[in-house]
N, C-alpha and C positions, 0 to 999 in steps of 0.2 A: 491410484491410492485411495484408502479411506480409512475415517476414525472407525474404530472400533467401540472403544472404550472409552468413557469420561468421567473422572473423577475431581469435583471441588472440594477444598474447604476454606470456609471462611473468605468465601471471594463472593464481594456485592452484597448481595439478598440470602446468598446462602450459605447457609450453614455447615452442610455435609449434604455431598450429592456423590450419587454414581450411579453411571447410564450407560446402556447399550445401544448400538443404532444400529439403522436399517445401512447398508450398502449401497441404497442408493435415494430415495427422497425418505427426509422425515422431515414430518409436519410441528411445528411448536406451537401451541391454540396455548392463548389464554387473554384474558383481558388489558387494560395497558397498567406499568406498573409492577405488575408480576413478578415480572424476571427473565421474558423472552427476548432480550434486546442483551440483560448482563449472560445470556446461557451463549449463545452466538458471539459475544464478544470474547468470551471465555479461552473458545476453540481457535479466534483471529489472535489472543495475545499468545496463547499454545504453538501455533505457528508464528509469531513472530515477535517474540519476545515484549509486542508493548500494546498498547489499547489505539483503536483507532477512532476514539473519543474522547481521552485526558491523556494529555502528558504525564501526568501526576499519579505515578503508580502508588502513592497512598490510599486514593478513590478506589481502586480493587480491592481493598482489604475491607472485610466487613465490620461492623461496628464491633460485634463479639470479641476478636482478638489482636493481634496486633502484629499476626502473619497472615498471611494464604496459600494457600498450595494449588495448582493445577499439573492432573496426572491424566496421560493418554496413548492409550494404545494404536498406535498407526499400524497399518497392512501398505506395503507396499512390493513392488514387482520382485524384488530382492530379497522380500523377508519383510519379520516385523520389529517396532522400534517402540522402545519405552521413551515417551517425553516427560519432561517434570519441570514446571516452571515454581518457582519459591517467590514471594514477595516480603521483603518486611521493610522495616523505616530502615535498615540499614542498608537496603539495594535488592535486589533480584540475583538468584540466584538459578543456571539453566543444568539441565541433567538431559544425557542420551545414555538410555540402558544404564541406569545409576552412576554414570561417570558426568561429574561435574564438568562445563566447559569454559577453558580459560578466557574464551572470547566468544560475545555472543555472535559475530559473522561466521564462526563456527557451530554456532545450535541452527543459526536459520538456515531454513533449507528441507532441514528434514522432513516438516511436513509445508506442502504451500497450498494457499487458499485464494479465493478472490471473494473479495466482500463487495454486496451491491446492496446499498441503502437507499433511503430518499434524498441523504445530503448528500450522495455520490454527483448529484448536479452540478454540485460548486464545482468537480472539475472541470465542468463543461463554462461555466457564468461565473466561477468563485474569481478570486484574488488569487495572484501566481504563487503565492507559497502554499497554497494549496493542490496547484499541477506541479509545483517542485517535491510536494509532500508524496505524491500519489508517484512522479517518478525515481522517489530515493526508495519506496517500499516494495513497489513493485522488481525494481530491476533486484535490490537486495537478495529479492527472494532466489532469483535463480543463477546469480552471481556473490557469492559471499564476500570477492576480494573489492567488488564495490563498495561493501559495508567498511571495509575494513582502510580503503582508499577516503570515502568519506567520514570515517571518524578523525583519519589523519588530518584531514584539508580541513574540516572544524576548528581543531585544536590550533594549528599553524594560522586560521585567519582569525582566531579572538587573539592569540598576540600579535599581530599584525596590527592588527585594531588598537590595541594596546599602547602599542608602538609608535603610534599615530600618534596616537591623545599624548602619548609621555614628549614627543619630538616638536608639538604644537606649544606646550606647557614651557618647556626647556628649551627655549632660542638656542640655546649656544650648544645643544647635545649632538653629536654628529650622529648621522644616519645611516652609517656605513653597515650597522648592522639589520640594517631593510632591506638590502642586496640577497639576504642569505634567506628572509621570509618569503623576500619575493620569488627566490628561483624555488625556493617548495613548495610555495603556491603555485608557481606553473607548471613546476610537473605533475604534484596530483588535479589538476585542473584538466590538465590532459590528459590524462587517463581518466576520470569522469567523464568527461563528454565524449571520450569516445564510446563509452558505453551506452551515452546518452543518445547519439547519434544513430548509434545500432538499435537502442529499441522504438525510439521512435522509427527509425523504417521500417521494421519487424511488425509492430504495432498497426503502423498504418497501413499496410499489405493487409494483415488479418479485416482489418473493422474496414476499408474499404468496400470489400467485397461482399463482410455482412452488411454494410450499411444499403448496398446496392440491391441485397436480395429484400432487404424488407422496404425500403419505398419504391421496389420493382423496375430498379433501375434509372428511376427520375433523378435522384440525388448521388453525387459526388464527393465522396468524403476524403479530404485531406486533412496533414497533421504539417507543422510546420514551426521548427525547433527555432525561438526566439533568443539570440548569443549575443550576451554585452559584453564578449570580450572578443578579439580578431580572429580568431581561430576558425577554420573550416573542416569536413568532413575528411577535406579531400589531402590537407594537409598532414606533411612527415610531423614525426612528433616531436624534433630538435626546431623546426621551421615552427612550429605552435607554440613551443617553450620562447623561442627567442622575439616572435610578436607578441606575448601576453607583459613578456619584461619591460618591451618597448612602452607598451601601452602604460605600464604601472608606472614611468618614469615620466610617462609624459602626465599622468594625470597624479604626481606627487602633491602639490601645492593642492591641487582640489581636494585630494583626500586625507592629508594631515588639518585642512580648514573643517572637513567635516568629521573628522577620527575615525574614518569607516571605509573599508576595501570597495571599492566601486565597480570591478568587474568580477565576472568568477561565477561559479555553477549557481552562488546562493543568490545570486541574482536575476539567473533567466529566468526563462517560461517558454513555453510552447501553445501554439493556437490551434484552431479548429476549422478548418470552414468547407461550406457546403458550395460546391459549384462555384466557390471561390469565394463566398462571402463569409467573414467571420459569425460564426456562428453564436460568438457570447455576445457580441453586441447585437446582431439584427437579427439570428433566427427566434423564432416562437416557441413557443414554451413544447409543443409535438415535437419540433424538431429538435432541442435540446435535449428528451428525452429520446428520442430515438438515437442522439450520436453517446449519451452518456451507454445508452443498454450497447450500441455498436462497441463501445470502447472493452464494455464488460466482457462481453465474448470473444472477442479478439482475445483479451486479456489471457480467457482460456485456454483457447488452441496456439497462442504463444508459450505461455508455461509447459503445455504438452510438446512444442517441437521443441523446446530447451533440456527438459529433464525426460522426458520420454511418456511423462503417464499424466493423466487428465487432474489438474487440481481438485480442491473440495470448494463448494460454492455455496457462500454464505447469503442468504437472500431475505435482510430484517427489514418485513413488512411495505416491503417494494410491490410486490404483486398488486397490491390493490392500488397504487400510483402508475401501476402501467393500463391501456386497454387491453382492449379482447386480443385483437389482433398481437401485441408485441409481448403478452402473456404466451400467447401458443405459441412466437417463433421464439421464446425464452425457454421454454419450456419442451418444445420438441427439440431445441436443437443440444441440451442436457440430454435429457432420456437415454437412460443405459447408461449414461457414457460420464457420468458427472456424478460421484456421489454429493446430495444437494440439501440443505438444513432451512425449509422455509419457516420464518415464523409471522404470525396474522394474528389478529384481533376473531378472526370468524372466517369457515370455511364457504358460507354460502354464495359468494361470491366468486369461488375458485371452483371451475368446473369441468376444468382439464380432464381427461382420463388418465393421466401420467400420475397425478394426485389421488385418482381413486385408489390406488394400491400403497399410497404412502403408510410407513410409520407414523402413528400418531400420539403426540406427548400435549398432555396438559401441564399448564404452568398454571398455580396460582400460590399466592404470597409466596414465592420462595420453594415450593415443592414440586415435583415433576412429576405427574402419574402417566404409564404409558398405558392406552388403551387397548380394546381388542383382545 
């Protein structure tokens, strides 16, 4: 798959834009500031309905108005697809081929991307809601009824929560209706992690192997899915349902003292480790980057054996945070095969041959000039 087409308005820095791209690398030069950071986030909220740097989809809207619009022409094996993402203070609104959609686990999908930045580290060193963030977006992408499982198990654990705080408050309130949060919290619990289950071994097959091929086989990379609640991989999902109940019953008293659901997806995490060592706490800052770039590739050729065709690959000003070395095996192992949006401060630095044929866009205050 690739973008074709791009068109803003009134999103970020800009005003009114629209852009053609290359199929397969183009380059975004401009100094910092510009708007090479809001152009690439542009195409990440295009595919996936939201920023993966504010919550706050007010922050997209440019000063000028008090909407935005993001339009994009995808190519895909099947054909091609009109996306259209609307912003304004009254919510976001999503379009495929001018047909609005009732639910956005029904827009995602259409187009999928993998973004690799410099903060991308934090999933390697970050805090768990940040690997719980990176695995609710990612699987999202090639499973829509996860989206659609986790908006459910959201909602059902703020009243939950709720329920808690109202049962802690009200001595004498019976609790008889926490029987009925807690068995919808275990089943979409169970259906989450089984999906969570599947990509983490999916995941870790792919970046294993990349991880093997660039430190030439010294290093061993494992992934290993961190569960605060009873539940295993290996378990029926009636046998899953009825330990996660057990669990909630036995930790009632803990969790009406603190009004907050204490087991459950929004709680794990998953770890990293190299040759067995956790990688956030004791590997070195090389080795963090080489499992975050390993995680990013895998990422790739997982998307591909899922939906069948190679994502688009967002790459804002990471090149010059990697070396020589993990530049070329980023970069050759794209080539052809990845349509790819790098954006940089300055090309002298990037000396690849994969680059010398790139599309090239200058960005500065807000405007895009393509060279050449």
């Amino acid at each position: 798959m690739f973008l074709r087409d791009l068109a803003l308005t009134n999103y970020r820095n800009y005003g009114s834009l629209s852009l053609s791209f290359d199929e397969r690398i183009n380059l975004i030069v401009g100094n910092n500031a510009q708007g090479k950071t809001n152009l690439l986030e542009s195409i990440y909220v295009l595919a996936l309905a939201k920023s993966h740097r504010t919550a706050k989809d007010k922050e997209l809207v440019s000063w000028r108005g008090d909407y935005a619009v993001i339009r994009g022409l995808v190519e895909r094996r099947y054909g091609s697809t009109r996306l259209e993402i609307q912003l304004t203070n009254k919510g976001k609104k999503a379009k495929v081929n001018g047909l609005e959609q009732r639910k956005l686990s029904e827009y995602i999908g259409a187009l999928n991307v993998v973004m690799f930045a410099p903060e991308d580290l934090a999933i390697v060193k970050g805090a768990p809601a940040q690997r719980r963030r990176f695995l609710d977006m990612e699987i999202g992408q090639v499973s829509p009824a996860y989206l659609y499982h986790l908006s459910n198990y959201n909602k059902v654990l703020a009243q939950r929560n709720q329920l808690l705080k109202d049962i802690a408050v009200k001595k004498g309130q019976s609790s008889e209706i926490l029987l009925i949060w807690n068995t919808q919290l275990a089943k979409l619990t169970v259906k989450l992690l089984k999906k969570r289950f599947e990509f983490i071994r999916k995941l870790e097959s792919w970046a294993r192997d990349i991880h093997a091929g660039i430190t030439d086989g010294k290093e061993t990379l494992s992934l290993h899915y961190i569960n605060s609640s009873p539940v295993t991989d290996e378990m029926e999902p009636h046998t899953a349902i009825e330990q996660i109940l057990a669990a909630l019953e036995q930790l009632f008293e803990r969790e009406k003292l603190r009004g907050s659901t204490l087991i459950g997806p929004h709680r794990d995490d998953f770890s990293l480790q190299i040759n067995g060592i956790d990688v956030q706490a004791y590997g070195s800052q090389g080795q963090q980057r080489t499992t975050a770039l390993s995680l990013k590739l895998a990422e790739i050729e997982l998307i591909k054996e899922e939906v069948g065709e190679y994502p688009i690959l967002l790459l804002d000003d990471v090149l010059s945070e990697l070396d020589e070395n993990r530049q070329t095996l980023l970069l050759e192992t794209i080539q052809d095969k990845v349509q790819t949006f790098v954006s940089t401060t300055g090309v002298e630095g990037l000396k690849h041959q994969v680059l010398q044929h790139a599309a090239r866009f200058e960005v500065q205050e807000g405007k895009v000039r393509m060279e050449g």
